[in-house]
Residue, then its C-alpha position, 0 to 999 in steps of 0.5 A: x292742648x296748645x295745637x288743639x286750640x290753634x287747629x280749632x281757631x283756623x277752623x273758625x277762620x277758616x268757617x267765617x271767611x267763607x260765610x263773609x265770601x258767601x254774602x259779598x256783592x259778587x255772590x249777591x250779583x250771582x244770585x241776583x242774575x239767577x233771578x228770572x227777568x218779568x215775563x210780560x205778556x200783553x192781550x187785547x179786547x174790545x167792548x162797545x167802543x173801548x179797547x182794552x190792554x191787558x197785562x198781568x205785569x204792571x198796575x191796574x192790569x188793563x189800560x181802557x182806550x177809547x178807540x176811537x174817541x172822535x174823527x175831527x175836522x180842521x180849524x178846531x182850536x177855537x170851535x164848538x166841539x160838537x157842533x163844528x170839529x167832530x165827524x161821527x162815524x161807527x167801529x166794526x170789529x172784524x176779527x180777534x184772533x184765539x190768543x187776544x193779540x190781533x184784532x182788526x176794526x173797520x171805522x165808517x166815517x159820516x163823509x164816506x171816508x174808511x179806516x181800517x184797523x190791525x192792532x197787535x199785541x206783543x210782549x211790551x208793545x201794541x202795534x197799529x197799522x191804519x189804511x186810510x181811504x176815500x172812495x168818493x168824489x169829494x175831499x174828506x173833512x177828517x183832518x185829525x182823530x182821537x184815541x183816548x187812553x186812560x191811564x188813570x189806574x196804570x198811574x196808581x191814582x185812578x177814581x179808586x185811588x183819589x177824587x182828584x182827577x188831575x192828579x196823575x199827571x204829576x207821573x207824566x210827560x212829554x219832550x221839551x229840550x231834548x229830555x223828558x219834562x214832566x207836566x205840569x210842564x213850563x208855561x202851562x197854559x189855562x186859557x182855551x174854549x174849554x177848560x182844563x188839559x194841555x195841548x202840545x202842537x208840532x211845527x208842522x201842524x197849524x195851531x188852528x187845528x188842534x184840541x180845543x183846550x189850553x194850547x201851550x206855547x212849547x212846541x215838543x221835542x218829539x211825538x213820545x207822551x207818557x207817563x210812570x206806573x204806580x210803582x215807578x217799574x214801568x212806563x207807559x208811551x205812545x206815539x203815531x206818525x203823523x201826529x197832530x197834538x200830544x193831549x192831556x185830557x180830563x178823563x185821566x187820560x193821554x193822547x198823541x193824536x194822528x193825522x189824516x189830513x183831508x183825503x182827497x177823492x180816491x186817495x189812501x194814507x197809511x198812519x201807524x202807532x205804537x203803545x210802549x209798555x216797558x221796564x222804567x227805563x227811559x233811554x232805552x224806551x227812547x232809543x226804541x222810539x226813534x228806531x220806530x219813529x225816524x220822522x220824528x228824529x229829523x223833526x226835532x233836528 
């Protein structure tokens, strides 16, 4: 009886060391990295002057853009926004290809100057490569341009969510001091011609050119604005060289604004942009950004 007692005991040892083996962290960590990574895949659309993101992977699903918002001309911080800074001008689609990943626009601005727009989505980014020229025998009047991207939903706080159309940019963010700032961010400004939004302008640009609204006296580290999903998995960014402002607006939006400068006759300028839509990790999204963006590491150097 004894040897039967001992041999049922090991037995129950012998059955609980494997179960307490079977949950320890090395068998959680295999399981965890049996877990298929998110497939992300990203699609693009446009109707009237909105383009849109598509994504089943991250909040809202899509990501409107007005795109583009407005073409603008110099000496713009202190001015009548319509009377003075914005150039019209129309946007023509010219293709989508079958999968929704490329699509290519043609903007006609008022005085003369062309665009031309290839956009291209990717798994975790949309890329923009703009041709830029002026076939006249006058210097354009477009100094800088606007896309308007609403990330309102994205956030988690969009007009479904809260009334509070501010509210949003608790989750965003730009550079100052080498790091990620969160807005509101310090010294914000309140005083402009048209209240409220933030206005961050680089040293290369002159400050009477930007967005008339409250114009912040921090210069940002980089041209990288963006801001958290709903859950905090993901961050949306975006980012163009040249750029002109970083912009936080009143449609629950974000912008990094390029540059086009004032073609002179005949002239032709390339401006290109990227939209990050990335797992929330920001030292890798920021490690990614300056891989694309060199010209705004030796900026901020």
């Amino acid at each position: 009886m004894k040897s039967l007692a001992y041999s049922l005991l090991m037995l129950a040892v012998l059955v609980g060391a494997c179960l307490t083996d079977c949950d320890s962290p090395v068998a959680a960590n295999e399981k965890s990295a049996e877990k298929k990574p998110v497939e992300t895949r990203l699609t693009l659309s446009r109707e009237k002057n909105m383009l849109y993101i598509h994504g089943d992977h991250f909040p809202g699903g899509k990501i409107p853009i007005y795109y583009l918002e407005a073409y603008c001309r110099a000496n713009s911080t202190d001015a009548d926004w319509g009377k003075h800074t914005v150039v019209k001008h129309e946007t023509q689609t010219l293709s989508l290809n079958d999968d929704q990943t490329v699509l290519k626009l043609k903007c006609t601005v008022a005085d003369g100057i062309t665009v031309f727009h290839t956009i291209t989505a990717k798994a975790d980014e949309v890329d923009f490569q703009l041709v830029a020229h002026n076939p006249t025998d006058r210097r354009s009047e477009v100094h800088w341009a606007q896309p308007c991207i609403r990330v309102g939903d994205f956030a988690g706080l969009g007009e479904a969510t809260t009334d509070d159309k501010y509210a949003y940019i608790k989750k965003s963010f730009i550079f100052l001091d080498g790091k990620p700032a969160m807005m509101p961010t310090r010294n914000w400004a309140t005083k402009a011609r048209y209240i409220p939004g933030q206005v961050w302008c680089p040293l290369d640009v002159p400050r009477t050119d930007v967005n008339p609204r409250p114009l912040s006296k921090e210069v940002p580290n980089n041209g990288l604005i963006g801001c958290y999903s709903a859950d905090d998995r993901w961050i949306f960014a975006t980012a163009f060289e040249p750029y002109q402002e970083l912009f936080q607006g009143v449609i629950r939006c974000l912008h990094a604004d390029f540059r086009l400068g004032g073609l002179q006759p005949g002239e032709t300028k390339t401006i290109r942009g990227k939209i990050y839509i990335v797992p929330a990790d920001m030292d890798a999204l920021v490690k990614r950004y300056e891989h694309d963006f060199p010209e705004h590491v030796k900026k901020s150097n």
